[in-house]
PAMAR-597216 format. One line per field, with one value per residue: residue in three letters; x, y, z of N, C-alpha, C in turn; residue number from 1. Coordinates in nm, 2 decimals. Layout:
BEGIN
type: (ALA ...)
nxx: (X ...)
nyy: (Y ...)
nzz: (Z ...)
caxx: (X ...)
cayy: (Y ...)
cazz: (Z ...)
cxx: (X ...)
cyy: (Y ...)
czz: (Z ...)
seq: (NUM ...)
//
This chain:
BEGIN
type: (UNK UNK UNK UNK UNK UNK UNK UNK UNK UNK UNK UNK UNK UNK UNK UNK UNK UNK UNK UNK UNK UNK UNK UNK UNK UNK UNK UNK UNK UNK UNK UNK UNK UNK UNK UNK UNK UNK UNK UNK UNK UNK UNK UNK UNK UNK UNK UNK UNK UNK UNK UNK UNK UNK UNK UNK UNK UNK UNK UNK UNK UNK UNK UNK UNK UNK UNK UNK UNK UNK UNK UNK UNK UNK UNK UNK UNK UNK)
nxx: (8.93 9.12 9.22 9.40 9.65 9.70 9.91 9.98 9.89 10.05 9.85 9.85 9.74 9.67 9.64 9.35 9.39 9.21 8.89 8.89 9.17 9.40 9.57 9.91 9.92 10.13 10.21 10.27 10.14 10.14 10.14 10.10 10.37 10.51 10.55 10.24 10.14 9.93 9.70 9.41 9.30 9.13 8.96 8.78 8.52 8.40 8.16 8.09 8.10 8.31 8.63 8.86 9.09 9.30 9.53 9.77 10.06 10.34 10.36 10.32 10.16 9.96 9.84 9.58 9.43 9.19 9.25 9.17 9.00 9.03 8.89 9.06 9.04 9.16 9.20 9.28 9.35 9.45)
nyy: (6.48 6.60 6.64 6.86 6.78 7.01 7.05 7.14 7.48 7.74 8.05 8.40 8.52 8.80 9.01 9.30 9.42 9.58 9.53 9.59 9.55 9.37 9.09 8.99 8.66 8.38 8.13 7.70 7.42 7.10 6.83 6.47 6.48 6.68 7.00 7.14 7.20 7.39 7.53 7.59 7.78 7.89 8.06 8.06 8.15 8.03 8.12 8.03 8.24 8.29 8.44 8.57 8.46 8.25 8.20 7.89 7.84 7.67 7.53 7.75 8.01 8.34 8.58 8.85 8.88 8.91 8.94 8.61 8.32 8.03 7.80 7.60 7.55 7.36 7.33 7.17 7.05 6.77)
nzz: (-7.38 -7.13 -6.78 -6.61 -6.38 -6.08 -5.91 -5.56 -5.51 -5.40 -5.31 -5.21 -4.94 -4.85 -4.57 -4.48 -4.77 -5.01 -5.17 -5.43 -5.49 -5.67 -5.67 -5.76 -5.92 -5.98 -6.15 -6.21 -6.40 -6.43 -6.62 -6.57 -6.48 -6.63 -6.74 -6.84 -7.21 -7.28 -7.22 -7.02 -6.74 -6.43 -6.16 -5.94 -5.69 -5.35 -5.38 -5.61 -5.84 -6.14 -6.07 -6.21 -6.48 -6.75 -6.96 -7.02 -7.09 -7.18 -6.94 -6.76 -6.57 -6.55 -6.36 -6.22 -5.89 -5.66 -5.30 -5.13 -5.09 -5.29 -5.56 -5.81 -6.19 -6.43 -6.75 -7.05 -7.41 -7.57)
caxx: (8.99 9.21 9.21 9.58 9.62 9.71 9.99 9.97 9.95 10.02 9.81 9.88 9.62 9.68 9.53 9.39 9.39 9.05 8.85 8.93 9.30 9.42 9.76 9.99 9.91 10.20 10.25 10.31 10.07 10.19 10.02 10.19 10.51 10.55 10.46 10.13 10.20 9.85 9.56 9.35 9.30 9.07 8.96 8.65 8.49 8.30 7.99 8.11 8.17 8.48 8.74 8.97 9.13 9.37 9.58 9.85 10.19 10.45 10.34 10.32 10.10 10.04 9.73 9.55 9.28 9.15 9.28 9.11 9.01 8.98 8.89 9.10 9.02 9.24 9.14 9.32 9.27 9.55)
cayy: (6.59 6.55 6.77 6.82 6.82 7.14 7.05 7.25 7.63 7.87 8.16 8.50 8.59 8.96 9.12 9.43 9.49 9.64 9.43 9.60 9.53 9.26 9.04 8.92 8.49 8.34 7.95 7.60 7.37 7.00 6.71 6.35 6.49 6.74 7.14 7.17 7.29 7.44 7.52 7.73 7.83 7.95 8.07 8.04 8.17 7.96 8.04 7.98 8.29 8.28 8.56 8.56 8.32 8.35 8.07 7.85 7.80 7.63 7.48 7.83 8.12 8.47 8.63 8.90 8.80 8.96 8.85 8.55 8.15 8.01 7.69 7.61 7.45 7.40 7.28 7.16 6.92 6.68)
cazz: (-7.31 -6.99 -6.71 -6.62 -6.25 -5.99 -5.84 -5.48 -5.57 -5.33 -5.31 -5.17 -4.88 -4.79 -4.47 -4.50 -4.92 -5.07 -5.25 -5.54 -5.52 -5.73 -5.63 -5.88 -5.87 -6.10 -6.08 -6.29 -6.41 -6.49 -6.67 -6.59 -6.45 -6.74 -6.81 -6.94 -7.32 -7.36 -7.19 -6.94 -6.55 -6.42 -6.03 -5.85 -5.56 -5.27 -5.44 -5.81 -5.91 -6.17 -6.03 -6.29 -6.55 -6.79 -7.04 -7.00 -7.17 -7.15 -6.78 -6.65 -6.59 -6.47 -6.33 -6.10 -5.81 -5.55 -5.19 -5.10 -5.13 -5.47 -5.66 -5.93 -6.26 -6.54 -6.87 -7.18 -7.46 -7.60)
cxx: (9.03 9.24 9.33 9.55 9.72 9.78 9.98 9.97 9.94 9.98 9.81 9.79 9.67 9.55 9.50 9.39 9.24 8.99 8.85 9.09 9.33 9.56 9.80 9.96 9.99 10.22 10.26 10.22 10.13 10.09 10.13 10.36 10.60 10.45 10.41 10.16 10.10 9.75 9.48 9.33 9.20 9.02 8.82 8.62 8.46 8.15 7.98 8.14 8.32 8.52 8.81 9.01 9.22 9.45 9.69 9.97 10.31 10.41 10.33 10.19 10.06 9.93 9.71 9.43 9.30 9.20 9.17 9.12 8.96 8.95 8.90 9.09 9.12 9.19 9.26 9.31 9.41 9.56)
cyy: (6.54 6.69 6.76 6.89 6.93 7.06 7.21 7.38 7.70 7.97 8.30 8.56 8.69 8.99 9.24 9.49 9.51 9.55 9.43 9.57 9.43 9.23 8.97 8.76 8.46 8.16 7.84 7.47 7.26 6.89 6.57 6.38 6.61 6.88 7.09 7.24 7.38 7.42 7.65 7.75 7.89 7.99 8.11 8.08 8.10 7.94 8.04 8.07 8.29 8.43 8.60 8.41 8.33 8.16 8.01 7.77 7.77 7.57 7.64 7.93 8.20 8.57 8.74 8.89 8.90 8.87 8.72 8.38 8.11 7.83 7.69 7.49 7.49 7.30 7.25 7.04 6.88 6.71)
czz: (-7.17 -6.91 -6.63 -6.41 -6.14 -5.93 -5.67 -5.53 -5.46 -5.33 -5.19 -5.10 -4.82 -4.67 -4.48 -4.66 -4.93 -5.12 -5.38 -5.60 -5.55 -5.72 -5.76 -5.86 -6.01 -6.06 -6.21 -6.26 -6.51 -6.51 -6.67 -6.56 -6.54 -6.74 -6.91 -7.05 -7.35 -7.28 -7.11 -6.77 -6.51 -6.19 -6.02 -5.74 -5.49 -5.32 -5.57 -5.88 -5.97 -6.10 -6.11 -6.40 -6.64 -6.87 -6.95 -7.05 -7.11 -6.99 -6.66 -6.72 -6.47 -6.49 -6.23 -6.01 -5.71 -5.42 -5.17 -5.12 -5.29 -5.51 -5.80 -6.01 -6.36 -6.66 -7.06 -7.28 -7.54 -7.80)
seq: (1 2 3 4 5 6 7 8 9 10 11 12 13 14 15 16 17 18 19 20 21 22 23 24 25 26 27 28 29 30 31 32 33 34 35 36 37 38 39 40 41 42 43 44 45 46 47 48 49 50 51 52 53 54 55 56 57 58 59 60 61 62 63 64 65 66 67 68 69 70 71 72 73 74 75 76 77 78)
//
């Protein structure tokens, strides 16, 4: 297995939303210069809680999180 790597992702920090309010996070996930064909995402809190997570096709994908900071893992297998 090969862990395909995060290219910068910009995430959407809002001032001010609830903590129940979940922002749209859409973005593109490449492996070697190339959309990832297959795999997963996933987001993290500071203290490990996952937040969200969600697949990944075609090099993209298209999630909702809560405002905040995240650690992102992405996972697929060849």
């Amino acid at each position: 297995m090969r862990i395909a790597t995060l290219l910068p992702l910009p995430l959407l920090l809002l001032v001010g939303c609830s903590d129940n309010e979940r922002i749209p996070v859409t973005g593109t996930v490449t492996l070697d210069g190339k959309p990832l064909a297959e795999g997963a995402i996933s987001f993290a809190m500071p203290n490990g809680a996952v937040a969200g997570g969600g697949a990944v096709k075609d090099g993209k994908f298209e999630l909702g999180l809560p405002a905040g900071k995240y650690k992102v893992s992405v996972t697929a297998s060849k």
